[in-house]
N, C-alpha and C positions, 0 to 999 in steps of 0.2 A: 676347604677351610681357608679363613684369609689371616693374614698377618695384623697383629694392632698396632697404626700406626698413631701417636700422638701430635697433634700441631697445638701450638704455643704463639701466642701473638702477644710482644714484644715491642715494647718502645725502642726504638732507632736511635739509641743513645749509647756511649763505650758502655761497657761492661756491665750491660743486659743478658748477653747471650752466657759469659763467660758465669755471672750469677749461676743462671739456669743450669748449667752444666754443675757448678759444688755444689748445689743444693742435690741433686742426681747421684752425685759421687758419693756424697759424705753417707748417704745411706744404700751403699752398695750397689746402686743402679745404673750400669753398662749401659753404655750409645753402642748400638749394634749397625744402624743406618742413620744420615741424617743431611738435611738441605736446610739452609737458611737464604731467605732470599727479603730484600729489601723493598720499601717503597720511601717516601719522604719521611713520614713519622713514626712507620709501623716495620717492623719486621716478622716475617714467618718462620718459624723455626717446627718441621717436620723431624721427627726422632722415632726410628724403634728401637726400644730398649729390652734389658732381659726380663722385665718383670711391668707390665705397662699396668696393670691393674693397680700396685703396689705405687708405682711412679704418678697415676693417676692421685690416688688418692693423697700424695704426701706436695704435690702442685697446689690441690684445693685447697691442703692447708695452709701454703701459702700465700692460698690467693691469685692465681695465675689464671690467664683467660686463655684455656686449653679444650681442644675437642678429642676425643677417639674416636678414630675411624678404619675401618676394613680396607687395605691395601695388598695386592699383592707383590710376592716374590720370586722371579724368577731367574735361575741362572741362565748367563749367554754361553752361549758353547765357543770353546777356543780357539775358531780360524778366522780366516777373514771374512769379514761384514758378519760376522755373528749374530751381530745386535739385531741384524731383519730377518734371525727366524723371529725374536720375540715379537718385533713392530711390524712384519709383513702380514702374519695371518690376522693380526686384532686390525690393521687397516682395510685389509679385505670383508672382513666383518661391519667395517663401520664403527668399531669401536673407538671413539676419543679418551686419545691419552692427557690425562688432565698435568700430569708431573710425573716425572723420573730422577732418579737418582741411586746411587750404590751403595752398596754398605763397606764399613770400614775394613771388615777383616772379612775373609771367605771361609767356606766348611771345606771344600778340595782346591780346586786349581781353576774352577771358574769361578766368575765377579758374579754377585748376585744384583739383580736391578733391583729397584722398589716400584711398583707403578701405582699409580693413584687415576682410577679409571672410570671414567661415566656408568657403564654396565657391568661388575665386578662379575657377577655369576656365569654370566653370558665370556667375557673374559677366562675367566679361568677353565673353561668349556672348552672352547676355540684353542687356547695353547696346550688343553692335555692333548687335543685330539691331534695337534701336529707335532709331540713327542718333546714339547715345551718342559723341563723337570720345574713344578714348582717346589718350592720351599714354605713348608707349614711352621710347626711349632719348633722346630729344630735352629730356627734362625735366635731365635731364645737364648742360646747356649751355645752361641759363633765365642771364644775364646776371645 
């Protein structure tokens, strides 16, 4: 199972992003993960939140040019260079990581990444079988 991740494309003007976010708030909807990233006129704004179906449809009504799509989540494990068990076995596979980033609060004491990946099945294959813990639905209800 993968995570739903929403991206939001945003005009590169102040207080677009910070909109986005009240509108989310005002009707109970947690940012659990999130990356925004700019170009000249456009900004990308990537979010998983606690309820993305709910969040989906309350965007549309305001009109937002938003996609959902299957991302996974995986925690790094706590020593050093942690981060290439997640990015050594998908390199070895040939897998392209398209985007990463963390989510804001954790479930224990490791950092969850988000990855946004060319072959998600094939991905999430490759890191159970090298003892990779992913995070399904439970990232929903990160506090």
């Amino acid at each position: 199972m993968s995570v739903k991740q929403i991206s939001v494309l945003l005009g590169n003007v102040p207080g677009s992003f910070a909109r986005l976010t009240h509108i989310l708030a005002s009707e109970d909807i947690s940012t659990k993960a999130v990356s925004a990233a700019s170009i000249v006129e456009d900004s990308t704004v990537r979010l998983v939140v606690n309820d993305p179906d709910r969040a989906a449809a309350l965007l549309e009504s305001y009109n937002f040019n938003f996609e959902v799509t299957p991302v996974l989540a995986a925690e790094v494990p706590l020593h050093f260079g942690g981060i290439n068990t997640v990015l050594n076995p998908l390199a070895k596979a040939e897998i392209n990581i398209l985007y990463l980033y963390t989510t804001i609060n954790r479930i224990g004491k490791e950092t969850i990444v988000i990855l946004g990946v060319d072959k998600l099945d094939e991905a999430r294959e490759i890191l159970t079988e090298n003892w990779v813990h992913l995070i399904d639905d439970e990232i929903y209800s990160i506090p």
